[in-house]
C-alpha positions in Angstrom: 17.7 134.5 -48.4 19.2 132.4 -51.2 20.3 128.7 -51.7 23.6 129.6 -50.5 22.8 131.0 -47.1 21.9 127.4 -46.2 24.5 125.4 -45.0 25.9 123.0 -47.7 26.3 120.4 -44.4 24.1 117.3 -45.0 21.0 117.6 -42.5 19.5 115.3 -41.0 16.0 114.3 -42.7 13.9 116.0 -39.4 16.2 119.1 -40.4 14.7 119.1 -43.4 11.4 118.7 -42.3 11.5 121.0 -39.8 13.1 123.5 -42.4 10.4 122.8 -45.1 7.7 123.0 -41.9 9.5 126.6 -40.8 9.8 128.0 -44.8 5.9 126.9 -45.4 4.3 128.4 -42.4 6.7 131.9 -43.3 6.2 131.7 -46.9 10.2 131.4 -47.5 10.2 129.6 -51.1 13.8 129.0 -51.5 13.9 128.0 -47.9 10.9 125.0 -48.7 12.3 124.6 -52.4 16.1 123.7 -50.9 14.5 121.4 -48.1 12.4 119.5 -50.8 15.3 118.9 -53.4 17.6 118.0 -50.5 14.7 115.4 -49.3 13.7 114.2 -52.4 17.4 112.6 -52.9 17.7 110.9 -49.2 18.1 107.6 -49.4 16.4 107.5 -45.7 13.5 108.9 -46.2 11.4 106.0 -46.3 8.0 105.7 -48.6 5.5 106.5 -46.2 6.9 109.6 -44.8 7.5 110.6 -48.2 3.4 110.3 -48.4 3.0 111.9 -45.4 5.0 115.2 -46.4 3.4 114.8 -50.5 0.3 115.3 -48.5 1.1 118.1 -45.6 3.1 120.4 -48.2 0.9 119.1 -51.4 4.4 118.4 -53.5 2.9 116.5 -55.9 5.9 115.0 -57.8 6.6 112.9 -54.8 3.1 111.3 -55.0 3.3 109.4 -58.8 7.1 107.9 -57.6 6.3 107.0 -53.8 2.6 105.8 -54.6 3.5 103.6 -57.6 6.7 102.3 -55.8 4.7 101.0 -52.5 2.2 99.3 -55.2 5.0 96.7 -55.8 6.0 96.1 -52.8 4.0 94.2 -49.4 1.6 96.0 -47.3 2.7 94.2 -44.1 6.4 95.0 -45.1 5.7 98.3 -44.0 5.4 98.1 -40.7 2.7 99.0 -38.1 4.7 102.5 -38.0 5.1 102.9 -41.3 1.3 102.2 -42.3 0.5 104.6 -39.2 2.9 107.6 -41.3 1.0 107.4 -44.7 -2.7 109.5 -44.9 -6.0 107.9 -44.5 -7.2 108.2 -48.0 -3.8 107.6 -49.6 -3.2 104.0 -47.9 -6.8 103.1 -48.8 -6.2 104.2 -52.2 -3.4 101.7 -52.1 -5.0 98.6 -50.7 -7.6 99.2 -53.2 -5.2 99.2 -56.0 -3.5 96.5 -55.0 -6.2 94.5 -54.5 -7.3 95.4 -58.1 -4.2 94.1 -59.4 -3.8 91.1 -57.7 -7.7 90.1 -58.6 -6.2 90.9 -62.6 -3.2 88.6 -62.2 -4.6 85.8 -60.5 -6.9 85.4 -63.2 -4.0 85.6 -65.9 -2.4 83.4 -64.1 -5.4 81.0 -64.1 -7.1 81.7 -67.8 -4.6 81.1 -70.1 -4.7 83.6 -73.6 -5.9 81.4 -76.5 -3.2 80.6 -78.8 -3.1 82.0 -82.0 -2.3 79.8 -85.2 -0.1 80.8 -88.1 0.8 79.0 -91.1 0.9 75.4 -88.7 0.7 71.6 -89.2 0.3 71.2 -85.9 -2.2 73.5 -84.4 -3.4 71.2 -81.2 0.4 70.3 -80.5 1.0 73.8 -80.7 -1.7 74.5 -78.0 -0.6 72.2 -75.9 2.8 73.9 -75.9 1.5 77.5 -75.7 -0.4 75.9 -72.2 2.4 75.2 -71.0 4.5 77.5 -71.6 2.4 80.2 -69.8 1.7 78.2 -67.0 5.5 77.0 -66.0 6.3 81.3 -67.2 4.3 84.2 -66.7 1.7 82.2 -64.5 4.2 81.5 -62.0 5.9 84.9 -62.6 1.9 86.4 -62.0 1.1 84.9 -58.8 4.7 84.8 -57.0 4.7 85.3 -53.5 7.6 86.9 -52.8 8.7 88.6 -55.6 6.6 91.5 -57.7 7.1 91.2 -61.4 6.4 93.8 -63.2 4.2 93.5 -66.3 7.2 94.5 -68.6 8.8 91.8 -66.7 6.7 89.3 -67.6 6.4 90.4 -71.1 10.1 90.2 -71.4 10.2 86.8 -69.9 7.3 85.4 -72.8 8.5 86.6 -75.5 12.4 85.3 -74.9 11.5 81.9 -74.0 11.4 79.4 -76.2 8.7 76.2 -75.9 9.6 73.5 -78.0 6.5 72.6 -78.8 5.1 75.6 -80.2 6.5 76.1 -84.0 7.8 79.8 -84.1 5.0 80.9 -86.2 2.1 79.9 -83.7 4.5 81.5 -80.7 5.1 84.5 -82.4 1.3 85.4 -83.2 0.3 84.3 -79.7 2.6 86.5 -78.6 1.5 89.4 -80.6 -2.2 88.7 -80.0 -1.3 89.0 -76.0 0.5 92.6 -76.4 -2.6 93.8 -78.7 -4.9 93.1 -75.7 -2.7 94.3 -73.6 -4.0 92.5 -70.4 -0.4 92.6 -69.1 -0.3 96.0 -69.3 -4.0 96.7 -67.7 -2.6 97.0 -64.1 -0.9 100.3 -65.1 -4.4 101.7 -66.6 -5.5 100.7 -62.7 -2.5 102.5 -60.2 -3.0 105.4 -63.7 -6.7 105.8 -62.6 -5.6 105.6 -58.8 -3.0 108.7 -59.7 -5.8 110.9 -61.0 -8.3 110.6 -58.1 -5.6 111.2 -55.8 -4.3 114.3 -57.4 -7.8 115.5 -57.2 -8.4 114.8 -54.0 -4.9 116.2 -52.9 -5.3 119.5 -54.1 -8.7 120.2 -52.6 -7.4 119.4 -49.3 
């Protein structure tokens, strides 16, 4: 059997399944590799079903892109189905995650990063300036809720606005100092961490 014994017809996604299901339990790789590549590109095979099948046929690609896409978006957005689809572990993997994340940018949002003065005349007004700036900015951008901004996002966002209190000097070290501690970046060291432990724990079940 070979790619082109397979009808070049679009299936519907439980075609697929049912394929990948048949070509799994016979051991029929082209069969499972055909149903997976045709799946992977379906623009209605929601997230959690994606989870579901990472985690019955262990394709691990799947997991990095569904896992880290469902981290921006809202739990209850899924559904009561849709949470019912994705496995045990995997959904509490999430919650936990996203819990960790939200915890990270609420304080961001509340502690502002110190401002760092250059070569300034001005250091207090520039202070001022650098407070507000990330509180009418990335704070608002950190605890939106609606919308997910991603931390490149928000990085973008500080470093093309322009506070006219804040001489360019202070701005631009303040700006540097908050990409060298990279706390906007921590929450991708968290769903990173996340990966790793379900990886594990997917392939030794």
């Amino acid at each position: 059997m070979s790619e082109s014994d397979i009808s070049p017809n679009k299936e519907s996604v439980s075609a697929l399944v049912s394929l990948l299901t048949m070509s799994t339990v016979f051991d029929v790789s082209v069969g499972k590799s055909y149903a997976i590549n045709q799946l992977e590109t379906r623009p209605d095979l929601d997230l959690p079903t994606k989870l579901q099948l990472c985690y019955r046929f262990k394709i691990l690609p799947w997991l990095t892109l569904a896992f880290r896409e469902l981290v921006s978006l809202p739990i209850k957005g899924l559904g009561p189905m849709g949470i019912a689809k994705i496995p045990t572990y995997i959904l509490h993997a999430l919650i936990q995650v996203k819990h960790q994340i939200s915890t990270h940018r609420l304080t961001l949002a509340a502690v502002v990063p110190p401002t760092m003065a250059g070569m300034c005349h001005t250091p207090l007004t520039c202070a001022d300036g650098w407070d507000t700036g990330w509180t009418t900015g990335p704070a608002e951008m950190l605890r939106h809720p609606d919308i997910f901004y991603s931390s490149w996002d928000i990085l973008a966002q500080l470093e093309s606005v322009e506070i006219p209190q804040v001489c360019s000097d202070c701005w631009e070290s303040s700006v540097i100092n908050v990409k060298e501690t990279g706390c906007l970046l921590m929450e991708n060291g968290f769903v990173e961490d996340k990966f790793e432990e379900l990886r594990a724990w997917l392939m030794s079940h």
